[in-house]
C-alpha positions as CSV (number, residue, x, y, z in Angstrom):
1,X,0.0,0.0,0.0
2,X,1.8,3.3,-0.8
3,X,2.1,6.0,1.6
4,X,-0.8,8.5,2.1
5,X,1.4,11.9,2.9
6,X,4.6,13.0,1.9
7,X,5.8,12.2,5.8
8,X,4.4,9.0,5.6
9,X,6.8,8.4,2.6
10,X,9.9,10.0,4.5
11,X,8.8,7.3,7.3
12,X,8.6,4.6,4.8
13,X,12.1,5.7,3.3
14,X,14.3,6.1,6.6
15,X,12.7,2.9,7.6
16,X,14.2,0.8,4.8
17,X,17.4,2.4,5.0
18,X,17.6,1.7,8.4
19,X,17.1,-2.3,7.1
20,X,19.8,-1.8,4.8
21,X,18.1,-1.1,1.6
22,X,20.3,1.1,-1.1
23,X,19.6,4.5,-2.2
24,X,18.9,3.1,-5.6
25,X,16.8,0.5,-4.5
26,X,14.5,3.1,-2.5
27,X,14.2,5.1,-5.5
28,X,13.0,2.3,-7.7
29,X,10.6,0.7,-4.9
30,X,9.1,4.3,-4.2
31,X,8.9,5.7,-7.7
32,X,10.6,8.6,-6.4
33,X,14.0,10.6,-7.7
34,X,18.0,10.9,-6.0
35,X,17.0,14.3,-4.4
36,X,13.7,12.9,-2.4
37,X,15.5,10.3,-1.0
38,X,18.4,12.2,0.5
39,X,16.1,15.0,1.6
40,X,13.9,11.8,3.3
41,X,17.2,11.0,4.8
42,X,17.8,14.3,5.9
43,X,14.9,15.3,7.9
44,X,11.7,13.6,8.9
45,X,9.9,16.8,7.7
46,X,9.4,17.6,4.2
47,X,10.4,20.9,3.2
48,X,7.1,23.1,2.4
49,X,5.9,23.7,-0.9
50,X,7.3,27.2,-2.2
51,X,4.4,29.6,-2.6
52,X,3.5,30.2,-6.4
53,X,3.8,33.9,-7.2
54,X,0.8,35.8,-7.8
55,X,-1.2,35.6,-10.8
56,X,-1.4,38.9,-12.7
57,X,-5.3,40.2,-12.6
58,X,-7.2,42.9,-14.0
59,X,-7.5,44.9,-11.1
60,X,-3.9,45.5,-10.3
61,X,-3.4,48.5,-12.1
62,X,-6.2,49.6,-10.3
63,X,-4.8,48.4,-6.8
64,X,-3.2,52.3,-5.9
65,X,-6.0,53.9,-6.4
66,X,-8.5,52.0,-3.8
67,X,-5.7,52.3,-1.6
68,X,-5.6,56.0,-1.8
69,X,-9.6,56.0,-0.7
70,X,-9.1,53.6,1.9
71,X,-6.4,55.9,3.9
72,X,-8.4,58.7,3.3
73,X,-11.3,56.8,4.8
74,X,-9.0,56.6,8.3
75,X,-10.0,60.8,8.4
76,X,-13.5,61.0,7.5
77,X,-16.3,60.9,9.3
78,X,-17.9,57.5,10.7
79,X,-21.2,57.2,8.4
80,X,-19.3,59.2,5.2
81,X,-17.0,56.2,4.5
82,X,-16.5,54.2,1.0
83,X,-18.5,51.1,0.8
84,X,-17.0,48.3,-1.6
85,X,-20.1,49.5,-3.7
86,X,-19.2,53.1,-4.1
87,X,-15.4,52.1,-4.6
88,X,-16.4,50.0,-7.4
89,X,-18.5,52.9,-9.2
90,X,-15.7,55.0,-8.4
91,X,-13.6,52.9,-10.5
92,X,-16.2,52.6,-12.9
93,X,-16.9,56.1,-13.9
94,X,-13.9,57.9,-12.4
95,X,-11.0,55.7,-14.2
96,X,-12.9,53.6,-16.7
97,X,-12.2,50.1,-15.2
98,X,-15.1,48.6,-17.2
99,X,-13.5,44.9,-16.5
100,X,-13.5,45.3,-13.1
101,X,-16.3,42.8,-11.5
102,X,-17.7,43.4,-8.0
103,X,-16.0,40.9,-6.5
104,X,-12.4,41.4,-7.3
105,X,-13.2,44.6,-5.7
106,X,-15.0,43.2,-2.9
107,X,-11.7,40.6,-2.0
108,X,-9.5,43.0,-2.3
109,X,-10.8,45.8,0.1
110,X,-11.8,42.8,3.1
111,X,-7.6,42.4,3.1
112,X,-6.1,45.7,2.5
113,X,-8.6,47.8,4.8
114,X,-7.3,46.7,7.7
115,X,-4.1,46.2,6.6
116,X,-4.2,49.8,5.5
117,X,-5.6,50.6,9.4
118,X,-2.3,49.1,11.1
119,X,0.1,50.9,8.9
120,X,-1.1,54.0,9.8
121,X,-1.2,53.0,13.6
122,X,-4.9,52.7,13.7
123,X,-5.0,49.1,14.4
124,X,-5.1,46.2,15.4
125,X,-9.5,46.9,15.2
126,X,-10.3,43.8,17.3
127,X,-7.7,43.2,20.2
128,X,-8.4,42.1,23.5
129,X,-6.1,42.5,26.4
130,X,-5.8,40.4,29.5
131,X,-7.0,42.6,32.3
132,X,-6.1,41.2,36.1
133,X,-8.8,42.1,38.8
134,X,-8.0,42.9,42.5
135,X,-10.3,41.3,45.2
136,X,-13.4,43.3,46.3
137,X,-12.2,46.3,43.5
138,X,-14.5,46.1,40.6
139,X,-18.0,44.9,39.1
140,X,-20.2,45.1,36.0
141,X,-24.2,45.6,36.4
142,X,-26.6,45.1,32.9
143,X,-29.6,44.5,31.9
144,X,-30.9,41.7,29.6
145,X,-34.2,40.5,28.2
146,X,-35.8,37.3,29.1
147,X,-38.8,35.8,27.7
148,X,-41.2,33.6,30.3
149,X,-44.5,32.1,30.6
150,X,-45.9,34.2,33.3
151,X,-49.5,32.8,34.4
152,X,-49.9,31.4,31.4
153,X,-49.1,33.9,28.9
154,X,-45.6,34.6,26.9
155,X,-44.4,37.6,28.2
156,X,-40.7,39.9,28.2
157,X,-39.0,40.8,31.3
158,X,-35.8,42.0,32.2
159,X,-32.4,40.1,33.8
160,X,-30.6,42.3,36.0
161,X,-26.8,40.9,37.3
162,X,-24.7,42.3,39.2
163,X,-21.2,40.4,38.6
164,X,-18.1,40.7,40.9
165,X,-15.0,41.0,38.4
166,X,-12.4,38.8,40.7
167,X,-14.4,36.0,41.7
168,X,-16.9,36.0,39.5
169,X,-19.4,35.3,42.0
170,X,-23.0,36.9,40.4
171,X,-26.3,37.6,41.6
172,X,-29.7,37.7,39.6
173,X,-33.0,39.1,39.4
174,X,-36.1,39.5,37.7
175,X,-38.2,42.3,37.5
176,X,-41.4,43.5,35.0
177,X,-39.3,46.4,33.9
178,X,-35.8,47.8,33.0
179,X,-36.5,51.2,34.8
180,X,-35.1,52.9,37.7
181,X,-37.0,51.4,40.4
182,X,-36.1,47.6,39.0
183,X,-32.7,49.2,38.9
184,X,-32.5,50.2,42.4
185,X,-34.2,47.0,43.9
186,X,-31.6,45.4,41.7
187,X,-28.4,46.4,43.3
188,X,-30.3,46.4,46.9
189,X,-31.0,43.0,46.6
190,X,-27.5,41.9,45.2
191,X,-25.3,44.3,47.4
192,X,-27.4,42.5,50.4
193,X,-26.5,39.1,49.2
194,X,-23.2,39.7,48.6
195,X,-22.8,41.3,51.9
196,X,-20.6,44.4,51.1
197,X,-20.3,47.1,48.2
198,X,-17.2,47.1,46.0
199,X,-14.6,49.6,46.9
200,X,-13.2,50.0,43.1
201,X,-14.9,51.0,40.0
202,X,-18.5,49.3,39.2
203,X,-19.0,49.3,35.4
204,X,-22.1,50.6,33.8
205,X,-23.9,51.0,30.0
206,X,-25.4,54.7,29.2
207,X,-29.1,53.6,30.5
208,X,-31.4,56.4,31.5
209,X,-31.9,55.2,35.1
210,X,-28.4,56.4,35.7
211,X,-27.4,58.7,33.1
212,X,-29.6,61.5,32.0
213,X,-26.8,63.0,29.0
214,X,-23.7,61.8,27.7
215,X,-20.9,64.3,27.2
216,X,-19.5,63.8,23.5
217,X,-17.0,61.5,23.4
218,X,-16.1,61.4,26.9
219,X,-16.2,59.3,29.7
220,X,-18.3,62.6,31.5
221,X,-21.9,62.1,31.9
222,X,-24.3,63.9,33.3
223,X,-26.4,61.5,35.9
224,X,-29.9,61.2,37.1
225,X,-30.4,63.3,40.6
226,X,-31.9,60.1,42.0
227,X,-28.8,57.7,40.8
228,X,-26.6,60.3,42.5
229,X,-28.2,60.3,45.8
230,X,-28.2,56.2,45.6
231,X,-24.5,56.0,44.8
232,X,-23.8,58.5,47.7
233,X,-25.7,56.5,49.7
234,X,-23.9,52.9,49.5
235,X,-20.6,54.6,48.4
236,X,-20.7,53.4,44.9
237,X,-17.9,54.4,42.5
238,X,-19.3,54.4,38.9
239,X,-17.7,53.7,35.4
240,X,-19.8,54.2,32.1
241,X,-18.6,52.2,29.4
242,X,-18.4,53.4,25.5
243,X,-21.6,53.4,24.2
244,X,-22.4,50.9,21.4
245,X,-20.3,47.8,21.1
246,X,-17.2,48.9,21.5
247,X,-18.5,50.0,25.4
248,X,-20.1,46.1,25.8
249,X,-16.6,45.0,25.7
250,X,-15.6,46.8,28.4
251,X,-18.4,44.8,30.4
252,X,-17.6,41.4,29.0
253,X,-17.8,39.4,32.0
254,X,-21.1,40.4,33.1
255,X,-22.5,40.4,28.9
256,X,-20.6,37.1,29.4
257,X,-22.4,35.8,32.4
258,X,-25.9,36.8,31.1
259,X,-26.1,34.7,28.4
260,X,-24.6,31.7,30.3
261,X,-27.0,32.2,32.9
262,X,-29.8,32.7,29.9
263,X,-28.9,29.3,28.0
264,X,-28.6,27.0,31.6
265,X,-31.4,28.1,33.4
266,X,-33.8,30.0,31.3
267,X,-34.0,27.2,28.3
268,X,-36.6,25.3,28.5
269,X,-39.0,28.6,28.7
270,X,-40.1,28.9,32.6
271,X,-43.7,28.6,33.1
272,X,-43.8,30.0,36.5
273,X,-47.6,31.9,38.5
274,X,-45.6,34.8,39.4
275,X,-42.4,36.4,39.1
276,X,-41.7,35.7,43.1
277,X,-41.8,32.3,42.2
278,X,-39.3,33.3,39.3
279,X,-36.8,35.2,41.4
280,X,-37.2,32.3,44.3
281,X,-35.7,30.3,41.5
282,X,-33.2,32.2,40.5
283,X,-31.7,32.7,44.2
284,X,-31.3,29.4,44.0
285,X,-29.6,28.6,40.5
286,X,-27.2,31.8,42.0
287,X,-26.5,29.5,44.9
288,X,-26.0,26.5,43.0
289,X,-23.4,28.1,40.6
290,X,-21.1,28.6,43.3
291,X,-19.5,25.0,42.9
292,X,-19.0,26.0,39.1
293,X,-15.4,26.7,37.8
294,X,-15.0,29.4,34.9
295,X,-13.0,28.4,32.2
296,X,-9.6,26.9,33.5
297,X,-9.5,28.8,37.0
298,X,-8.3,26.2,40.0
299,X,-10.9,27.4,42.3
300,X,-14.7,27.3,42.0
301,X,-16.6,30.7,42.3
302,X,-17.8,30.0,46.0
303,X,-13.8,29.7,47.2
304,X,-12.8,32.8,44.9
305,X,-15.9,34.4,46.9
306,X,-15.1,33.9,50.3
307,X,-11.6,35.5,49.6
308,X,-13.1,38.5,48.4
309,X,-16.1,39.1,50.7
310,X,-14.3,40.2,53.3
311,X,-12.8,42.7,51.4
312,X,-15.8,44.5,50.7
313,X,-16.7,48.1,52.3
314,X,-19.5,46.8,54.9
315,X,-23.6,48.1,53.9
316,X,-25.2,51.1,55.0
317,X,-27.2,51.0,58.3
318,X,-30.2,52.8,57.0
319,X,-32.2,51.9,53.6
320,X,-32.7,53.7,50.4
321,X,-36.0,54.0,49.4
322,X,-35.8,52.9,46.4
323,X,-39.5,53.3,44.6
324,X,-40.7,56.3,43.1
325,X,-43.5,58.7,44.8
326,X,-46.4,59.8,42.8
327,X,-49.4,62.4,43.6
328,X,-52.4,61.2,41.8
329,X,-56.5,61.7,42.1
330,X,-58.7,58.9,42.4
331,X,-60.9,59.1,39.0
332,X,-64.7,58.1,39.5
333,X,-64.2,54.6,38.6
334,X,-61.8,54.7,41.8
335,X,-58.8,53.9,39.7
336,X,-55.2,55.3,39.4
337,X,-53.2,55.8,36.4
338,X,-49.7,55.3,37.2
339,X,-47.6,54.3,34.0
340,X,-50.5,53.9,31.2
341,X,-51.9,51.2,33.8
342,X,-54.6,51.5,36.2
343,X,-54.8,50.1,39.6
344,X,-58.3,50.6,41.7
345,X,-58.2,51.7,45.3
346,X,-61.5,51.4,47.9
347,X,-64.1,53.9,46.7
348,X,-64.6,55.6,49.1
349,X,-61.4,57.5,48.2
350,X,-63.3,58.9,44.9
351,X,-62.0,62.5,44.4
352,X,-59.2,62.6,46.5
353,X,-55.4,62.5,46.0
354,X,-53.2,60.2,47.1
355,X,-49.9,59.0,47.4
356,X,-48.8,56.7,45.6
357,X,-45.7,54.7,45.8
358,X,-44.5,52.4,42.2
359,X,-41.9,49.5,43.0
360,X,-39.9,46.9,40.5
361,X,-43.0,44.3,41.1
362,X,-45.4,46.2,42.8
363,X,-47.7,49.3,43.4
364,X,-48.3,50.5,47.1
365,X,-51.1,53.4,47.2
366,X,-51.6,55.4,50.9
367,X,-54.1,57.2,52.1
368,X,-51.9,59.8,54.3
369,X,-49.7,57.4,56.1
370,X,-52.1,54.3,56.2
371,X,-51.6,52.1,52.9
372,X,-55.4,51.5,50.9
373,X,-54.4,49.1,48.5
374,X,-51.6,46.8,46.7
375,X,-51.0,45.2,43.7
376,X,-48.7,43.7,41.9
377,X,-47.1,46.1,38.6
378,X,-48.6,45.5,35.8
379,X,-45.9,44.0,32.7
380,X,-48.1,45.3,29.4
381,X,-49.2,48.6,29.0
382,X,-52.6,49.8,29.2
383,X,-54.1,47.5,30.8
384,X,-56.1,47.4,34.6
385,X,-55.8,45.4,37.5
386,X,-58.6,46.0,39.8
387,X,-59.6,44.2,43.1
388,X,-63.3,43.5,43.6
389,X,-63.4,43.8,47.3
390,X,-62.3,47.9,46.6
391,X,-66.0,48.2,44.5
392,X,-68.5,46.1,47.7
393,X,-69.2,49.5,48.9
394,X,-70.5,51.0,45.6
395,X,-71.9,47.0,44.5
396,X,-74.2,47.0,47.7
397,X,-76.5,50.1,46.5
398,X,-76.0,48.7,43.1
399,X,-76.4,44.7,43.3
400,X,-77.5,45.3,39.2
401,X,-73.5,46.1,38.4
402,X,-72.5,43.1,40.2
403,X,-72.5,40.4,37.7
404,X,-70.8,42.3,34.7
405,X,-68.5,43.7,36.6
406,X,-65.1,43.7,35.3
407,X,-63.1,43.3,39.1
408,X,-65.8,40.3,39.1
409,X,-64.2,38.6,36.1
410,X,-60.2,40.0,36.9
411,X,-61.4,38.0,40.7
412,X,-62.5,34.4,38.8
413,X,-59.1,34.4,36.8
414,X,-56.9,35.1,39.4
415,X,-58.9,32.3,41.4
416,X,-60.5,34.5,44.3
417,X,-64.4,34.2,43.2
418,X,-64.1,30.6,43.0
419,X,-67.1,28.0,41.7
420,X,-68.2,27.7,45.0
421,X,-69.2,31.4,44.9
422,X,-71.1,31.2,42.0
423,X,-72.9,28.3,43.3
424,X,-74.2,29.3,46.4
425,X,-74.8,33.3,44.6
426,X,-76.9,31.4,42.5
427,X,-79.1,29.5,45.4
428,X,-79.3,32.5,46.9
429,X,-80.9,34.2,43.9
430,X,-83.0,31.4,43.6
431,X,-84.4,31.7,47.3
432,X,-84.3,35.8,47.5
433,X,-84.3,37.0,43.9
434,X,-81.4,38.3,42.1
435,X,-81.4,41.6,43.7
436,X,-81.8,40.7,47.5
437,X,-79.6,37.4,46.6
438,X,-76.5,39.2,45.1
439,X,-76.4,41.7,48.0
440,X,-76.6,38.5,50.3
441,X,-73.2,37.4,48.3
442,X,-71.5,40.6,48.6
443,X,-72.4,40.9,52.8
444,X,-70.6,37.5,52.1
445,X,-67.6,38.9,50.2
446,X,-67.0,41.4,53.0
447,X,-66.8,39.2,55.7
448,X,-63.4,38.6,53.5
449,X,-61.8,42.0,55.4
450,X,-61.7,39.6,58.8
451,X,-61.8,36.0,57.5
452,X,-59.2,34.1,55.7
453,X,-59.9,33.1,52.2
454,X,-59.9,29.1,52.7
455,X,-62.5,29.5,55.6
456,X,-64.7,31.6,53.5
457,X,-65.2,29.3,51.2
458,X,-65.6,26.1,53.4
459,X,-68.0,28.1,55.0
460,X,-69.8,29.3,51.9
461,X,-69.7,25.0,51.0
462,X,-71.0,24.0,54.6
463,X,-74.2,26.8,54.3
464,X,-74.5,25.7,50.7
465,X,-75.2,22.1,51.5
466,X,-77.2,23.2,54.3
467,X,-79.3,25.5,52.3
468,X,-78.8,28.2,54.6
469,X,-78.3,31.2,52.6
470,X,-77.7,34.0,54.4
471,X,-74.8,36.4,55.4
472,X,-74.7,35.3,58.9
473,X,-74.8,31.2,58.6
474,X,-71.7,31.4,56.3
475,X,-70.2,33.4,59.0
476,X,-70.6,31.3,61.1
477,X,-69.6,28.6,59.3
478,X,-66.2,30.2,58.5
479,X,-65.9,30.9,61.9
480,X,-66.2,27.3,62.8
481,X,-63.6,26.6,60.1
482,X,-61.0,28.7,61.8
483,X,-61.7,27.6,65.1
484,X,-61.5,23.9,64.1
485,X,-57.7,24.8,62.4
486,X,-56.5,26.6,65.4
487,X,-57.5,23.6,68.0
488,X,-55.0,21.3,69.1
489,X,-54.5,17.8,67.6
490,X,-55.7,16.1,70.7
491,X,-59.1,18.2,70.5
492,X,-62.8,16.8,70.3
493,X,-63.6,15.2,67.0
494,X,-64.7,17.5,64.4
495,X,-68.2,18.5,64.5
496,X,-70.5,17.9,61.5
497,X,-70.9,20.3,59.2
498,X,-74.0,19.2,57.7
499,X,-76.2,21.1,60.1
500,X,-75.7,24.8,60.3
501,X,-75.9,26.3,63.7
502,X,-77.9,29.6,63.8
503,X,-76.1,32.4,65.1
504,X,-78.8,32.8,68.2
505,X,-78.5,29.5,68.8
506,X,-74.3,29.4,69.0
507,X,-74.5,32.4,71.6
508,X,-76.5,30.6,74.0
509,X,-74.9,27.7,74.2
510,X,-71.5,29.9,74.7
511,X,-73.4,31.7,77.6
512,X,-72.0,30.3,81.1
513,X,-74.7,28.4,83.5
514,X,-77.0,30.9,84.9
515,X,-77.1,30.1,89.0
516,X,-79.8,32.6,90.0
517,X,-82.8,31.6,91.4
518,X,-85.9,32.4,89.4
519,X,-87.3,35.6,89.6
520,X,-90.7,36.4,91.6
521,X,-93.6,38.9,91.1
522,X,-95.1,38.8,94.4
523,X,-93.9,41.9,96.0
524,X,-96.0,43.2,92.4
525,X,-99.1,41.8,94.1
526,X,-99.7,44.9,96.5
527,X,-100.4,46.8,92.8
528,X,-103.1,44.7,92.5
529,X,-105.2,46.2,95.5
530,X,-107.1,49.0,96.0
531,X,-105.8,51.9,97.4
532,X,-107.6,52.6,100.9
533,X,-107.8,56.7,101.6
534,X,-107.0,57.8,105.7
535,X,-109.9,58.2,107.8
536,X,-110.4,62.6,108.5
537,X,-113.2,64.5,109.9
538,X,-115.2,66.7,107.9
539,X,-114.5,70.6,107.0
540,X,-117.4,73.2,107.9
541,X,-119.5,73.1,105.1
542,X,-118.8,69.7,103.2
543,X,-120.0,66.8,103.3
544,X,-118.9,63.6,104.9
């Protein structure tokens, strides 16, 4: 079998010489000339092939000319540069290379541009240098997009990491939104877990929750009041990267980690109820990453961590508050706008202004100092998120609104107005008519302000098989629901449920035993007598 490559033959060669075989006999075996041999003999490696000089082409007397454009490309402006295609016309019109294709031009300027770039000290265009980070000196914070399946639907939210550049040790967190209130809770929650702030430079894009302008071509920006006070606060020392590309280099750790942390725990899509459950998970993947080694580092994460955490400059004893204040008026369908989104609030607050404070995940509205309702922030825009026990007020003078109302439907989805709701609604109805019945419901739905959810509805299923369709029997039930879950173990067997006890009924048997002997009404008896007059004698002049 002959060789396959030219060392194989050298192999072949030097290993018959070595059994003795002659230099003519090699040649004639091999089919090979005097000179391969003793070059075989020589060296194990054959010499390389000497490059064939280059071919002559139709664009080579055009070769100084597009190397004139290209240098005086290295001068002009970014977006006023020659393109391959105006080079070519160039050519075309300007110096009559009609047999000049497009792409001999094209070949040509992909070499010689940047060639062109590092002999006039413009280049290399993509070098990366080595950088060695101190412990506890630097991080990187970003943003990036995520897509889940958030109760069901396929929605966008945003990845915020906060990376620490020695150790590599990153924290995570989702929020609805890439705004300044998900970027404060952001480094809040990752400064806590990390258990110290960075004493070096924290890197940063251009976003508008921390810069408000950038300054030319600077590193100088001009930085939102609020951002200021929060750095001041926790003693953060900013950095703002180059914006574009060129700046995400200067971040590449934490553009790095994002993806990893995108393509290990985010693939499959999560389809999670909430994004608490979300960020639940994610404190967890954080923790579990600290076994993980980067590249070909000796140490995991968690071991480079504990070096470094010590080093850190220790929290802040008081917090930041890190959500944004609003003024805003109730409208009349007691609903706030805060964002293009609407949130209700009770209504009796119709008309009046109040405070109203918008987190990462969640809205807060007070009333003075005492908070009136909570929600949690909206993802889309435009849309409402309304709670049906702020409307029971306004539904109980108008029982008609009750069953198209849209907190009604927002309360079946979200699993509060359950089918055992509509049920016994619909008994009642039955039994009182749909006016008196749907007020019966909502006395119902306000017991809700002092009675936990799950005994509310075992009560409304314990007055529903009962028949017992009023306000107070479910009550009652409910009551006996908690009371039952608060018992010890070792208590009386459970009572059954079948019968409802009437409220009346339940306070007497509560009352202690009654020791006093029975009343009498015989001192009344003297009432019942006529009423004798004293004997007198007789004035002058009446008589007797």
């Amino acid at each position: 079998m002959p060789p396959k490559s030219k060392i194989d033959l050298y192999a072949a060669i030097r290993r018959d010489a070595r059994a003795g075989m002659s230099n003519r006999a090699l040649q004639r075996k091999y089919g090979v000339g005097f000179r391969t041999v003793k070059a075989a003999m020589e060296s194990v490696w054959p010499e390389p092939r000497k490059p064939l000089p280059p071919r002559k082409t139709r664009l080579d007397a055009f070769k100084p000319t597009i190397d004139e454009m290209l240098r005086v490309d290295l001068d002009a402006p970014r977006k006023q540069r020659h393109t391959v295609q105006r080079i070519f016309d160039r050519l075309v019109d300007e110096h009559g290379a009609v047999e000049v294709t497009y792409p001999m031009v094209r070949a040509y300027v992909a070499v010689r541009r940047p060639q062109i770039r590092i002999e006039a000290g413009r280049g290399p265009v993509n070098a990366f240098i080595p950088q060695t980070h101190l412990p506890g000196a630097e991080a990187e914070v970003d943003f990036g997009d995520v897509t889940i399946r958030l109760a069901g639907e396929q929605v966008k939210v945003f990845l915020f990491a906060m990376r620490l550049s020695y150790s590599g040790k990153a924290v995570h967190r989702i929020f609805a939104s890439a705004g300044q209130e998900a970027f404060f809770e952001g480094h809040v929650h990752a400064l806590s877990v990390l258990g110290g702030v960075p004493h070096g430079k924290v890197r940063y894009d251009n976003l508008r929750a921390a810069v408000a302008r950038v300054l030319g071509l600077s590193r100088a920006r001009v930085e939102n009041e609020r951002w200021t006070a929060f750095r001041s606060h926790y003693g953060i020392d900013s950095m703002y990267c180059r914006p574009g590309l060129e700046g995400a280099h200067e971040k590449g750790g934490v553009e790095g980690q994002i993806g990893w942390f995108r393509r290990n725990h985010l693939v499959p899509v999560p389809d999670v109820a909430s994004l608490a459950e979300l960020n639940a998970m994610v404190e967890r993947w954080d923790t579990e990453d600290d076994d993980r080694r980067i590249r070909q580092r000796p140490r995991t994460i968690g071991e480079y961590f504990a070096i470094e955490q010590p080093l850190l400059r220790p929290l802040p004893d008081e917090p930041f508050e890190t959500g944004r204040l609003f003024s805003l008026r109730v409208d009349r369908y007691a609903q706030v706008s805060v964002r293009t989104n609407r949130y209700s609030v009770p209504v009796g607050l119709i008309g009046r202004t109040v405070r109203v404070m918008l987190h990462a995940s969640e809205v807060v509205v007070y009333d003075g100092r005492k908070e009136v309702a909570r929600h949690e922030r909206l993802i889309a825009k435009g849309k409402a998120r309304l709670e049906l026990d702020h409307y029971l007020e306004a539904l109980v003078r108008k029982p008609g609104a009750f069953p198209g109302a849209t907190a009604l439907e927002q309360a079946r989805s979200a699993g509060k107005f359950t089918p055992v709701h509509d049920a016994w609604w619909a008994a009642a109805c039955k039994a009182h008519g749909d006016r008196d019945g749907t007020r019966a419901l909502i006395d119902v739905l306000l017991l809700g302000r002092h009675l936990h959810h799950e005994y509310l509805v075992t009560g409304l299923a314990a007055a529903l098989r009962a028949g017992a369709l009023t306000a107070d029997a479910v009550a009652l039930e409910a009551r006996k629901a908690a009371e039952a879950d608060e018992a010890p173990a070792a208590a009386a067997p459970e009572p059954d449920r079948s019968r409802v006890t009437f409220l009346t009924e339940r306070r007497l048997a509560h009352l202690p035993p009654d020791d006093r002997p029975l009343p009498s009404v015989a001192v009344y008896d003297q009432l019942l007598r006529p009423r004798q007059r004293p004997n007198r004698p007789a004035a002058e002049g009446e008589t007797p």
